[in-house]
N, C-alpha and C positions, 0 to 999 in steps of 0.2 A: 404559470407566469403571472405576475402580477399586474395591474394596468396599467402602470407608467412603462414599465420597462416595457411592454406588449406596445407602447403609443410610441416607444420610442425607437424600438424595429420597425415597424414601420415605417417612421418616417425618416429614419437612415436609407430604407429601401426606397422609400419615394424618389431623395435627394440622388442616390447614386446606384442605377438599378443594375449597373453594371457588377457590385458589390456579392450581387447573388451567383454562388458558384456552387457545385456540387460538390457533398463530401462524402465518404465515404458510409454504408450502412453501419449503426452500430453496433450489430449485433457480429458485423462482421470485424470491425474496430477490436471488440474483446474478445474473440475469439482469436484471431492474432497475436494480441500483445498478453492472453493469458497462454499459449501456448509456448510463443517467446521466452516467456518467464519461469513457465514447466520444466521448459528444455536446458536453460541455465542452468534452474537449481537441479535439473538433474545430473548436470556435467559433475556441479561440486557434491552431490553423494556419488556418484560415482569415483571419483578420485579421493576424498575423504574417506568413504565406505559408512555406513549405517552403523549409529550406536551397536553394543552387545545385545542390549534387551531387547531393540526392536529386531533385531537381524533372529533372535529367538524366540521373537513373540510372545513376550513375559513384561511389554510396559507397561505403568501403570495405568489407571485409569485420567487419573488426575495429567499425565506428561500426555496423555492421547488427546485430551479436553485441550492443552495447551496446543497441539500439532491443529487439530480441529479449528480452534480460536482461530490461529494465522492464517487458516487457509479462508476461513470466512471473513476475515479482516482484507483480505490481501479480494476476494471478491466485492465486497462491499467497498471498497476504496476504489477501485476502477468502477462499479458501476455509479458511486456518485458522483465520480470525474466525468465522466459521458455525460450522464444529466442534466450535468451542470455547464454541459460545451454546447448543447443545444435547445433552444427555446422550445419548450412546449414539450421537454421531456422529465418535467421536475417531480411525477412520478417515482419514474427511475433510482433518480438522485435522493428522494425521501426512502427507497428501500435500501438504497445504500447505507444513508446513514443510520435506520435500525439495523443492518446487518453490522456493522461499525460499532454500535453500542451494545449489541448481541456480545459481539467479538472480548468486548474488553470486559463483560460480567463473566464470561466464560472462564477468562484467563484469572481473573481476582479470585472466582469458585476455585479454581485449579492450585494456582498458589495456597492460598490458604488452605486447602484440602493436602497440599505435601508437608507444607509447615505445620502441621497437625499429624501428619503422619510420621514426623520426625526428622523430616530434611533437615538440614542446618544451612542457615544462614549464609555464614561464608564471610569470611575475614574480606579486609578492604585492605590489600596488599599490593605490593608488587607484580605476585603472580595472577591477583587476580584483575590487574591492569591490564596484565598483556593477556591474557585469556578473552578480557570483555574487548580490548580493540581487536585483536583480531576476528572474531564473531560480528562485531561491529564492521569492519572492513571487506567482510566477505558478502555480508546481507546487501551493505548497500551497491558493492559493487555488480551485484545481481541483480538491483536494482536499477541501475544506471542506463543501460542500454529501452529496455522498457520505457522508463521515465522519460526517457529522450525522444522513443516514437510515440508517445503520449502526447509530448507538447508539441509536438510536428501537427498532431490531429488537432490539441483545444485552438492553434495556432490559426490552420485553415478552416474550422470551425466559428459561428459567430456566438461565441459565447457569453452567459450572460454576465457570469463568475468566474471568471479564467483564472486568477491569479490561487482560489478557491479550489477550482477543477485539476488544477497542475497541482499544489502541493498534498490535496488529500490523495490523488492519482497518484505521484509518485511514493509515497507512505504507502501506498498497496501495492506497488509493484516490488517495493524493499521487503513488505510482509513478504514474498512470494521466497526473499532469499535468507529472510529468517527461517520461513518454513526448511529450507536445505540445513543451514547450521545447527535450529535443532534437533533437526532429523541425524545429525552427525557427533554433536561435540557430547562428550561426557560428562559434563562439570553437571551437578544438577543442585549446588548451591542457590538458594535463591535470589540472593541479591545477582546473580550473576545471570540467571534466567531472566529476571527481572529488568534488569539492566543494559543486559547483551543482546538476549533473543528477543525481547518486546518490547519494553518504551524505547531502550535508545535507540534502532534502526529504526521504528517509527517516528521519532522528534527527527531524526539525520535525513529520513527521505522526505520529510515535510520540507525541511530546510533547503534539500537538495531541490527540490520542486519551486519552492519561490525564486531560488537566486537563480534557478532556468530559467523559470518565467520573465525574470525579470532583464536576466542576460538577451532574451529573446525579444525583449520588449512585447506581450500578449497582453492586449489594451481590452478593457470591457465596452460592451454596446454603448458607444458614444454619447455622450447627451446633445436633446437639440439645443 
């Protein structure tokens, strides 16, 4: 933590020492809301069912690199949400965000290694509207619940970057329900991977994370 914002907990504690409450352990905070998140996306493969290939153990490597990608996106977005809700954990919050940037070289190697292998692109159609909302609709809705006992935590938490900690938090917890979609859906076009399974439930739970935050009003460590 940096020294202003360190001079400036303090002296929020000084002012109102009543302020100080206890919150929950971290470790126990992610352990939670990743298990939460497991258990979702495992309802929708369960009721979707598992692509062909992986249900036969024949994906390629490049779609495993992509599965892999979200699951360490979807870890590195909750752990630099955490970080980032408690002073003196910005550690944490820095290995999140190389696992975040880990995540998205992963996926770029990946794509570009099926595009190379001959995937196709994939028209910008009708059909492939309602393909990418509804992948879209499912990620984040798997996302939602999580997301929501996430800002309950940076809420009662005195964090230093709330607004920060909630929307990259929630963008991990929607990774958690791409990770289901693309464990299910077929389409393996890449604008549609692209679009469906990664940026757009990532841009959607970002968004969905600030207009929480902000529905919630999650204010950062006050100035004196």
């Amino acid at each position: 933590m940096g020294v202003r914002k360190t001079e400036r907990l303090v002296q929020e504690l000084a002012r109102d020492p009543a302020a100080v409450r206890r919150i929950p352990r971290l470790r126990v905070v992610a352990l939670v809301l990743t298990a939460g998140a497991l258990c979702l996306a495992a309802l929708v493969v369960a009721a979707l069912g598992l692509r062909p290939d992986v249900r036969a153990g024949t994906a390629s490597a490049s779609y495993l690199g992509i599965v892999a990608g979200l699951g360490l996106f979807s870890l590195g977005g909750l752990a630099t949400a955490l970080g980032a809700s408690v002073p003196g954990r910005e550690l944490l919050a820095r290995v999140g965000l190389a696992a975040l940037a880990a995540a998205l070289a992963i996926w770029m190697a990946a794509l570009f290694a099926q595009l190379g292998g001959g995937a196709r692109l994939g028209p910008l159609d009708g059909a492939w509207l309602r393909t990418s909302a509804r992948c879209l609709l499912i990620a984040t809705g798997v996302g939602l619940l999580p997301a929501l006992a996430l800002l309950r935590f940076v809420g009662s938490a005195f964090a230093v970057n709330p607004r920060v900690a909630v929307g990259v938090g929630a963008a991990g917890m929607v990774a958690f329900g791409s990770l289901s979609v693309h464990l299910t859906c077929s389409a393996d076009e890449i604008l549609h991977v692209a679009s469906a399974h990664l940026i757009g439930p990532l841009v959607m739970g970002t968004l969905l994370g600030l207009l929480l935050g902000v529905a919630r009003r999650v204010d950062p460590i006050p100035r004196a």
